[in-house]
N, C-alpha and C positions, 0 to 999 in steps of 0.2 A: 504494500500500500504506500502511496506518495501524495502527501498535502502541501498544496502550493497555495499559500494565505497571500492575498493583497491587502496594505494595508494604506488608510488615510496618512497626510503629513503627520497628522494631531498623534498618531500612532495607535488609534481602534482600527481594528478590521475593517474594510469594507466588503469585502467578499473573499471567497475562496474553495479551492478546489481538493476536491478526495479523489485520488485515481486505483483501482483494482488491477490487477494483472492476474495472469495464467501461467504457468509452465510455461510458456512458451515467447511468452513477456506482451502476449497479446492484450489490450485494455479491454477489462470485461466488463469495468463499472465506472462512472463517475458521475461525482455529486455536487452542488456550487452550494455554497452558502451565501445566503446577503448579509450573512453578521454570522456570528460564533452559535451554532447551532442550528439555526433557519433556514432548513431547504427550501431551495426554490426552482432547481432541476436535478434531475436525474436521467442517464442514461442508461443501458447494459445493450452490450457486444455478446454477437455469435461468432462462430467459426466453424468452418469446414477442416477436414482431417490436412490441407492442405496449411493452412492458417491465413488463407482469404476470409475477409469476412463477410457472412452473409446474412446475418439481420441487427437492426440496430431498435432498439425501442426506447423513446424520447419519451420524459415525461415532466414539461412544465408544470407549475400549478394549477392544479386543475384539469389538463388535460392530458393526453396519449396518443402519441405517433408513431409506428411503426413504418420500418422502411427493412424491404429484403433487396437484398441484391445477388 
């Protein structure tokens, strides 16, 4: 797992990122905060035995996208 905080001048948070990985160093997850715990997206990563990936499921607040490729 890999978190990459952005932060204001003042030095609070203003957002930031959680990234997932696989064996295979594929991203299978990641999540933005608009401050220190507050989701406000979400993704998760497929993959073929190949390690192309082929579906992505987006999930802003509130709603849900999927994309296959």
């Amino acid at each position: 797992m890999a978190e990459v905080p952005r932060y204001q001048s003042g030095g609070s948070q203003r957002y930031g990122f959680t990234y997932e990985y696989d064996a295979a160093h594929n991203r299978t997850r990641m999540r933005r905060e608009a401050a220190a715990g507050t989701e406000t997206e979400s993704a998760y990563y497929a993959y073929d035995e190949a390690n192309a990936l082929t579906r992505k499921f987006l999930q802003p607040a509130g709603e849900a996208t999927y994309y296959y490729y």
